[in-house]
DOLUM-812944 format. One record per residue: residue number from 1; residue in three letters; z, x, y of N, C-alpha, C, O, CB in turn. Coordinates in nm, 3 decimals, decimal comma. Atoms other than C-alpha are relative to their C-alpha. Glycine has a CB too. Layout:
BEGIN
resi resn n_up n_east n_north ca_up ca_east ca_north c_up c_east c_north o_up o_east o_north cb_up cb_east cb_north
NUM ala Z X Y Z X Y Z X Y Z X Y Z X Y;
...
% end
This chain:
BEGIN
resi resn n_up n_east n_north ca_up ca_east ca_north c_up c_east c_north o_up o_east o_north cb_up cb_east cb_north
1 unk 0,019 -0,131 0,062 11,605 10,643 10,233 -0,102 0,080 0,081 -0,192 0,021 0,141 -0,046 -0,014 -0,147;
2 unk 0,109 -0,069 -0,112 11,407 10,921 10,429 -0,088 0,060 -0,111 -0,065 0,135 -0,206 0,070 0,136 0,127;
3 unk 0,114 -0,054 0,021 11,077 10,965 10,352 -0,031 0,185 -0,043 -0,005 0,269 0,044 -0,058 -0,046 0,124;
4 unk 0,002 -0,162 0,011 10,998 11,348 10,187 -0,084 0,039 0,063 -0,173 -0,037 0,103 -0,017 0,065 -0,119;
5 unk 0,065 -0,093 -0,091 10,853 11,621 10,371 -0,123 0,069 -0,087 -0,210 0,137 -0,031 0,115 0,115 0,058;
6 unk 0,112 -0,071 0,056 10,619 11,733 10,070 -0,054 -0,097 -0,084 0,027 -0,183 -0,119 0,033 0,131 -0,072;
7 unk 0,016 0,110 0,052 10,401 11,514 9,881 -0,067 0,043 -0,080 -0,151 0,123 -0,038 -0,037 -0,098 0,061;
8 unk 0,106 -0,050 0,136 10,229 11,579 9,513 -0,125 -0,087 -0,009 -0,118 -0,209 0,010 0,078 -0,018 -0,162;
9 unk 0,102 0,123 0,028 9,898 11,426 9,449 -0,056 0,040 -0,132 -0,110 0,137 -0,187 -0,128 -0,024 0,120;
10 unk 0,053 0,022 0,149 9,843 11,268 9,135 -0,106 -0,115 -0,017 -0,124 -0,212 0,056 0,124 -0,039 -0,098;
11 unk 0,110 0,110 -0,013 9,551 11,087 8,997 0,071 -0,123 -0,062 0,186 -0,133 -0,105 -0,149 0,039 -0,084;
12 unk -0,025 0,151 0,086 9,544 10,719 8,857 -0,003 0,030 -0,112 -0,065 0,135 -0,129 -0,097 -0,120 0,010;
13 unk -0,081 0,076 -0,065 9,694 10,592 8,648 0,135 0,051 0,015 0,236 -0,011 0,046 -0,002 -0,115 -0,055;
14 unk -0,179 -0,049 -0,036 9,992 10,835 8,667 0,049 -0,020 0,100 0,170 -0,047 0,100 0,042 0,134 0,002;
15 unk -0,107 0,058 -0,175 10,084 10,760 9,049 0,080 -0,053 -0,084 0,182 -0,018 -0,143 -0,064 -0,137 0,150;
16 unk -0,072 0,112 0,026 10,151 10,475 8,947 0,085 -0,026 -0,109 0,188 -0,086 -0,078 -0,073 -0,084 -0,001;
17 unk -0,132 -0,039 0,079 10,357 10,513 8,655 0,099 0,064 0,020 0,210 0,022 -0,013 -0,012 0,048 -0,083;
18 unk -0,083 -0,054 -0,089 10,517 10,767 8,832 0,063 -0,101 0,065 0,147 -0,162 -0,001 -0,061 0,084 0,085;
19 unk -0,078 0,070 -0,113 10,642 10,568 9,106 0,089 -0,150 -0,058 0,196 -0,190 -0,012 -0,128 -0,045 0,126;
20 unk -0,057 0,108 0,076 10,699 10,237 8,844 0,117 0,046 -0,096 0,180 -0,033 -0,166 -0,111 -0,066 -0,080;
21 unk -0,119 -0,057 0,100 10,954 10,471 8,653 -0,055 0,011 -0,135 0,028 0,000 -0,225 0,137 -0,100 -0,010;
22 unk 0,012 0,037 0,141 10,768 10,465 8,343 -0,029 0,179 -0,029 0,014 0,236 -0,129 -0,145 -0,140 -0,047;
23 unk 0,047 -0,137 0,078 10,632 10,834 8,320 0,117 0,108 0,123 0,126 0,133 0,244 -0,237 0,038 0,013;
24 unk -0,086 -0,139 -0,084 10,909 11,116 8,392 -0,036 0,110 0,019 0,015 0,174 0,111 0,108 0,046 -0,047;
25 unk 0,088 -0,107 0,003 10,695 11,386 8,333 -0,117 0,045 0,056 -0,228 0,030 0,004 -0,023 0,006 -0,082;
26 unk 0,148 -0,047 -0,033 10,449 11,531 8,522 -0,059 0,154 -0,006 -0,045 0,254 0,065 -0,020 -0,040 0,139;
27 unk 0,071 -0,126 0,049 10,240 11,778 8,336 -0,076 0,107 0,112 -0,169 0,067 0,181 -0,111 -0,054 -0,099;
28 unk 0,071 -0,098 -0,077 10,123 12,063 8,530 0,004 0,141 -0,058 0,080 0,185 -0,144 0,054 0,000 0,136;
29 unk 0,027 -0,121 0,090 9,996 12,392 8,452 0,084 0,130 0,070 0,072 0,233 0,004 -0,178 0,032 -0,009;
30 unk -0,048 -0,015 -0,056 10,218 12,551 8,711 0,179 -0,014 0,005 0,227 -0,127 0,013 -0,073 -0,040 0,048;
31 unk -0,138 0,017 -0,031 10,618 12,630 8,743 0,048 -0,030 0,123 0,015 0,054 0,207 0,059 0,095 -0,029;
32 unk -0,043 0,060 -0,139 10,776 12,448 9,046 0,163 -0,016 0,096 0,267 -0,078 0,074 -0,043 -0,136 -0,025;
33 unk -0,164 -0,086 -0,059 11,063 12,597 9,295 0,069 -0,115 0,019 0,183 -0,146 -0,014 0,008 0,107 0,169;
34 unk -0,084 0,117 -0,064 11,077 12,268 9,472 0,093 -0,053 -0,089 0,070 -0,060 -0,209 -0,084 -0,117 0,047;
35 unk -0,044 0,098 0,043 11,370 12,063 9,418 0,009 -0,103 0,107 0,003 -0,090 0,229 0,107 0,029 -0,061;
36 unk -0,057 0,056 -0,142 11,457 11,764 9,568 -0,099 -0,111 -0,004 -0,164 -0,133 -0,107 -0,007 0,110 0,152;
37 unk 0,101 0,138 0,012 11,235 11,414 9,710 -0,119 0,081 0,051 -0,144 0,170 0,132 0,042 -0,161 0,108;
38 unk 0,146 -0,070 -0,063 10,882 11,449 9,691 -0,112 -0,159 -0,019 -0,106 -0,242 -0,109 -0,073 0,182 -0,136;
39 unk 0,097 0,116 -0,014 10,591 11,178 9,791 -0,106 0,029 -0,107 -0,172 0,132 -0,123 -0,069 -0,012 0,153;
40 unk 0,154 0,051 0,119 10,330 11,044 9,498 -0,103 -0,059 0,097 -0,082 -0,163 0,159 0,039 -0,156 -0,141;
41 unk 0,055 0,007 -0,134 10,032 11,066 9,740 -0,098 -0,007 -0,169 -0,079 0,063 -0,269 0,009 0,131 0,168;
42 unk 0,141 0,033 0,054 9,703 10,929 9,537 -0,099 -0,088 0,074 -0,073 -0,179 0,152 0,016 -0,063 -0,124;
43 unk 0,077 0,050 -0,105 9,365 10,853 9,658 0,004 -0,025 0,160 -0,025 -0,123 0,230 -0,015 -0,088 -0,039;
44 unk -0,068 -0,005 -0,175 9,479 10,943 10,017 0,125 -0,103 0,043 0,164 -0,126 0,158 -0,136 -0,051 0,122;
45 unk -0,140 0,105 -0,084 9,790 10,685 10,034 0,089 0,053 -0,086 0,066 0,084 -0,202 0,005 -0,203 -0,004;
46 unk -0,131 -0,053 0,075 10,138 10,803 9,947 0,059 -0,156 0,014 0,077 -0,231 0,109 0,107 0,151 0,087;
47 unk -0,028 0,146 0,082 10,243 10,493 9,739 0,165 0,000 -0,045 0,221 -0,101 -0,085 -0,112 -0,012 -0,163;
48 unk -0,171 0,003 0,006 10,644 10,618 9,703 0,022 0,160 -0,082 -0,043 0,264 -0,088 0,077 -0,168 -0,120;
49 unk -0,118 -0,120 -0,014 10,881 10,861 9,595 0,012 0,049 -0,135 -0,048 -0,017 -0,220 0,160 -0,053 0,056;
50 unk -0,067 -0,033 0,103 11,035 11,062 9,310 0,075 0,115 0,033 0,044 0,197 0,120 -0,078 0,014 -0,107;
51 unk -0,107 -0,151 -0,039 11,338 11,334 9,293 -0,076 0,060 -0,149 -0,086 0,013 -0,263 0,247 -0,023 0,000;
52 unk 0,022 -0,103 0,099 11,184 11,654 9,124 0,132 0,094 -0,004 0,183 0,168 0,080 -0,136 0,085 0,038;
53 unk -0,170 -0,031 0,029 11,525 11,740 8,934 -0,025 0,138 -0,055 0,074 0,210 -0,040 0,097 -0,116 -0,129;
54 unk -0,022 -0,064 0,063 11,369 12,032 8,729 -0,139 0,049 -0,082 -0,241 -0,016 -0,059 0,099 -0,052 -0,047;
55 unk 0,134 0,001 0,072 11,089 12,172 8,497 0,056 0,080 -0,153 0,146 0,153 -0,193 -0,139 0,100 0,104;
56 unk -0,027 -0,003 0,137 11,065 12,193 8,164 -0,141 0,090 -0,123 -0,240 0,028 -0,161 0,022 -0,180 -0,028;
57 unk 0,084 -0,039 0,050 10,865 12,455 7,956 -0,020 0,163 0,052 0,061 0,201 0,137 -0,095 -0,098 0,019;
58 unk 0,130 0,062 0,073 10,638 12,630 7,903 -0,027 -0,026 -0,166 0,009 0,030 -0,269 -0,108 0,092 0,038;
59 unk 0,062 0,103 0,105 10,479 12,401 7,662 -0,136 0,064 -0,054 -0,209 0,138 0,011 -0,033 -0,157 0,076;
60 unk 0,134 0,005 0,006 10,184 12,408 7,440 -0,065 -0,102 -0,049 0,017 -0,156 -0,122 -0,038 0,088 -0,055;
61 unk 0,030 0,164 0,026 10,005 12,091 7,360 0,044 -0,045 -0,111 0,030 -0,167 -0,105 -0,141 -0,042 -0,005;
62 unk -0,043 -0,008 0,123 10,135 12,083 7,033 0,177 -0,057 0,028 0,240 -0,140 -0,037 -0,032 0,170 -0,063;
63 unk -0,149 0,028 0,005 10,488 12,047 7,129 -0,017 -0,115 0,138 0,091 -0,165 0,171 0,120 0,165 0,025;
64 unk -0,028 0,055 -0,104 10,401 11,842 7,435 -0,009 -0,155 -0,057 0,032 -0,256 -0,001 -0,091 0,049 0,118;
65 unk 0,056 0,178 0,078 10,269 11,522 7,172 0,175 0,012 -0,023 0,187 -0,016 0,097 -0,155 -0,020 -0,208;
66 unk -0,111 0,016 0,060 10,628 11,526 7,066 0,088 -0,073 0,120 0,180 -0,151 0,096 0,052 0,140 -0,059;
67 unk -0,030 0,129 -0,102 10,703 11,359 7,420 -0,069 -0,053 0,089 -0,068 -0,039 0,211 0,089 0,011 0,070;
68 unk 0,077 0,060 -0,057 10,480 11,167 7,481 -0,008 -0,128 0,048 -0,110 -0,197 0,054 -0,065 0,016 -0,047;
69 unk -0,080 0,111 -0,038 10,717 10,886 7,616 0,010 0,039 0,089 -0,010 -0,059 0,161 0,107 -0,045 -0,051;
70 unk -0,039 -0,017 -0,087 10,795 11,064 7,887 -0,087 0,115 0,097 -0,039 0,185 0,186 0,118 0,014 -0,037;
71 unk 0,137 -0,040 -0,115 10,422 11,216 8,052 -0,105 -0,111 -0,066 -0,205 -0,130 0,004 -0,079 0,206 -0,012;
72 unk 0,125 0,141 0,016 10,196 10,916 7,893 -0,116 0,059 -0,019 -0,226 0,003 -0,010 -0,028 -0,110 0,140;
73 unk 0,162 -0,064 -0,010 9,938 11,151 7,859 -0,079 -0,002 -0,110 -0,013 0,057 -0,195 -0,007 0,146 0,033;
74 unk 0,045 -0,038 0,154 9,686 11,146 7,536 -0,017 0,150 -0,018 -0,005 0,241 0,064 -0,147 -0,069 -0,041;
75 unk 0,004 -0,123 0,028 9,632 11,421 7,349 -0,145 0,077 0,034 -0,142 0,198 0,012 0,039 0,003 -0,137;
76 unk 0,131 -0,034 -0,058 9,261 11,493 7,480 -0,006 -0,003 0,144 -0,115 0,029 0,192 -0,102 -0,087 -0,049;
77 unk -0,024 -0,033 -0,144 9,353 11,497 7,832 0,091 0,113 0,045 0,078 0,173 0,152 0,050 -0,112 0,060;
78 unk -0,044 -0,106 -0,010 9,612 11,747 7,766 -0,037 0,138 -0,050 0,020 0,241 -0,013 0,085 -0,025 -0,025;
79 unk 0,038 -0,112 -0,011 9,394 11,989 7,599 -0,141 0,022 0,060 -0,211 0,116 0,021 0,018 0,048 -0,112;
80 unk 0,139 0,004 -0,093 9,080 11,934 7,830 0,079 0,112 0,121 0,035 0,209 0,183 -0,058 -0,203 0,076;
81 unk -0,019 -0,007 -0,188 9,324 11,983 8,134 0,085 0,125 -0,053 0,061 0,206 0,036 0,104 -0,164 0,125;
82 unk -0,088 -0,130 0,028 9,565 12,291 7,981 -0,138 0,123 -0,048 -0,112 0,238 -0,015 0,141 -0,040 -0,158;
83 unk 0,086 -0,095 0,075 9,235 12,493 7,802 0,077 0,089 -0,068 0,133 0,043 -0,167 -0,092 0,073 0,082;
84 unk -0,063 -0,100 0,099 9,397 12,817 7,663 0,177 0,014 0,110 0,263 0,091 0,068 -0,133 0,191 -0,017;
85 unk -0,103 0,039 -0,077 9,698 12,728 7,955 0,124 -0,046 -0,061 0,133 -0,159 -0,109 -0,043 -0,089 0,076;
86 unk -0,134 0,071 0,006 10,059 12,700 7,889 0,021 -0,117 0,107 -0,046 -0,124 0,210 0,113 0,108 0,022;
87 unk 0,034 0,092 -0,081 10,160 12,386 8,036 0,183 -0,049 0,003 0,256 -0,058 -0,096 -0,141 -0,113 -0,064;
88 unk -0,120 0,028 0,006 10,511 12,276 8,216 0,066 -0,158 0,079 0,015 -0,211 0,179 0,052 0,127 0,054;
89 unk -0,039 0,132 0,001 10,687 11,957 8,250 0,103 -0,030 0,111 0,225 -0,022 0,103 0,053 -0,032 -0,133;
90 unk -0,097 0,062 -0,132 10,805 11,825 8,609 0,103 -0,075 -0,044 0,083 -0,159 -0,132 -0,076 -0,098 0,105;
91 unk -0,109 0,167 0,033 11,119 11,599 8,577 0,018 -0,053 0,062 0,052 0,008 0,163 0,123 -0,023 -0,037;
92 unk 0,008 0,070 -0,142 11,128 11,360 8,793 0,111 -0,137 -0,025 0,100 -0,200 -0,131 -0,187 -0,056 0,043;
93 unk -0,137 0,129 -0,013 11,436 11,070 8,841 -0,014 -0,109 0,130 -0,072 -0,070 0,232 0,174 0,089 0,033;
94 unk 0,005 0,070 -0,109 11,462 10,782 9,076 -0,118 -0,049 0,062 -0,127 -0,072 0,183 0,056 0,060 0,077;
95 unk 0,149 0,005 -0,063 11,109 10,713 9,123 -0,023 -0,126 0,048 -0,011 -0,216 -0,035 -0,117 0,031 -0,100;
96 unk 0,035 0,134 -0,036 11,011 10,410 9,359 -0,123 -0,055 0,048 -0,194 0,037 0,088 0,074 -0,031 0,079;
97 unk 0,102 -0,003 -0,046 10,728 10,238 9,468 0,037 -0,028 0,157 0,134 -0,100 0,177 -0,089 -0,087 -0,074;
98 unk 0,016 0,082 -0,118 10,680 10,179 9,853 -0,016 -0,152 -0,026 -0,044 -0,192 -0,139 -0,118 0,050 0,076;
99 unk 0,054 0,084 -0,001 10,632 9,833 9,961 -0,127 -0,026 0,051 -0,199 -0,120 0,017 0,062 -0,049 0,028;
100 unk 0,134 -0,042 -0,085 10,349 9,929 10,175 -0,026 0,170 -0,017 0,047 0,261 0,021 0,026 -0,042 0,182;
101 unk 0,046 -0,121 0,024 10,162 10,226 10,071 -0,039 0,041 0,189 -0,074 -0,032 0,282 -0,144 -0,011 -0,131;
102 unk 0,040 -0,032 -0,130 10,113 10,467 10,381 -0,132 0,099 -0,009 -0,139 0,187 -0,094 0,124 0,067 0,077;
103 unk 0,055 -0,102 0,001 9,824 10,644 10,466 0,013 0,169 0,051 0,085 0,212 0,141 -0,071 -0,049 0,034;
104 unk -0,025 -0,142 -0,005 9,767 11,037 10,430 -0,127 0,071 0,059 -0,240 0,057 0,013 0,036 0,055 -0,145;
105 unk 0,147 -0,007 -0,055 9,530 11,204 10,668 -0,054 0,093 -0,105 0,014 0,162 -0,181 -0,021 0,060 0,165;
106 unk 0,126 -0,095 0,099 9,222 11,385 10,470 0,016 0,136 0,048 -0,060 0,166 0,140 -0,186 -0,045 0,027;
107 unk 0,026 -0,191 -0,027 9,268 11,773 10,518 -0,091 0,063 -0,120 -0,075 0,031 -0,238 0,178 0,107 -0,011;
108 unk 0,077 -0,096 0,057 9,030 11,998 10,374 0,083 0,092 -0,114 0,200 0,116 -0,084 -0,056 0,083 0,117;
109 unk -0,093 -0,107 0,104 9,169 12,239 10,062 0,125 -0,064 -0,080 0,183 -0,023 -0,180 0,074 0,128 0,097;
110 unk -0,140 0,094 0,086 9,451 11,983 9,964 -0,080 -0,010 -0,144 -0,199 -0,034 -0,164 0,049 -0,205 0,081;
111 unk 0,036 -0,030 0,159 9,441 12,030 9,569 0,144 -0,039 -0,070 0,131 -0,075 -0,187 -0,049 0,187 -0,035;
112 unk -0,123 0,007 0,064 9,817 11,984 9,475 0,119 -0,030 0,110 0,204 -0,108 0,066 0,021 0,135 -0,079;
113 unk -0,084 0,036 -0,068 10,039 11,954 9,760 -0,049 -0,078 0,132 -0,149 -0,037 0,192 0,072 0,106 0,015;
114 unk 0,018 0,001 -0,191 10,045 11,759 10,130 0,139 0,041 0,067 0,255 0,059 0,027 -0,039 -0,185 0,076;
115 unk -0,144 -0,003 -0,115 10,274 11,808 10,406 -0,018 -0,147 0,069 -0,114 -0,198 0,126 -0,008 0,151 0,152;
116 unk 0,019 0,158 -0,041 10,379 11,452 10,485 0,049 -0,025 0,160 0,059 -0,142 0,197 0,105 -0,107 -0,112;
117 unk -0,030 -0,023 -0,098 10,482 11,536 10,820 -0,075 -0,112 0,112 -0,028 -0,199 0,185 -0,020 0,135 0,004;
118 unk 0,139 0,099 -0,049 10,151 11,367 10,959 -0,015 -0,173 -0,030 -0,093 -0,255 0,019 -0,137 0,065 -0,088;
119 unk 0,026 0,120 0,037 10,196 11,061 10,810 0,056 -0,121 0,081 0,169 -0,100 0,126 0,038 -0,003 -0,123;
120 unk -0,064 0,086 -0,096 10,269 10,747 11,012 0,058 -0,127 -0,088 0,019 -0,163 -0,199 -0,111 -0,047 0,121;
121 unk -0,080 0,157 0,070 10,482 10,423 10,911 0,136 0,033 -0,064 0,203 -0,056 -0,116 -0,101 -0,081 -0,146;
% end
């Protein structure tokens, strides 16, 4: 499978649920054009894959507890991290882990996306 060209970075422990298939959702406060494969890049190593199929929302925390099978998130992390913020729901399918996490070089200003271009392995 080829490696994606854009990579999201999420903190612990969502990577990793992410990438284990368990959380389909990734909350963000943001609507997202991309479709298509995108790298789960945490703590500087992109650890594997997921297809962003779609987004869902906007949400307000209130309706977001109602699936909360499918972003894992509690309800005090979603209104810390939304404040007075509508909030919309990545969908994500196919999610795998690497077998070997690769590293991602450190750039300055990275906040939400890399370009995995740089990456070796």
């Amino acid at each position: 499978m080829e490696r994606p060209k854009l990579g999201l970075i999420v903190r612990e422990p969502y990577a990793s649920l992410i990438v284990d298939g368990k959380k389909t959702w990734e909350i963000r406060k943001r609507y997202a054009r991309h479709r298509g494969p995108l790298g789960i890049v945490t703590g500087g190593w992109l650890i594997g894959q997921a297809d962003l199929v779609g987004v869902e929302g906007p949400f307000r925390v209130e309706e977001l507890l109602a699936h909360r099978d499918k972003h894992l998130a509690e309800e005090s992390f979603l209104r810390a991290y939304a404040g007075e913020d509508p909030l919309y729901a990545w969908v994500l399918e196919n999610a795998f882990r690497y077998e070997k996490p690769l590293l991602v070089p450190r750039k300055a200003g990275r906040v939400m996306f890399v370009d995995l271009s740089e990456v070796q392995g």
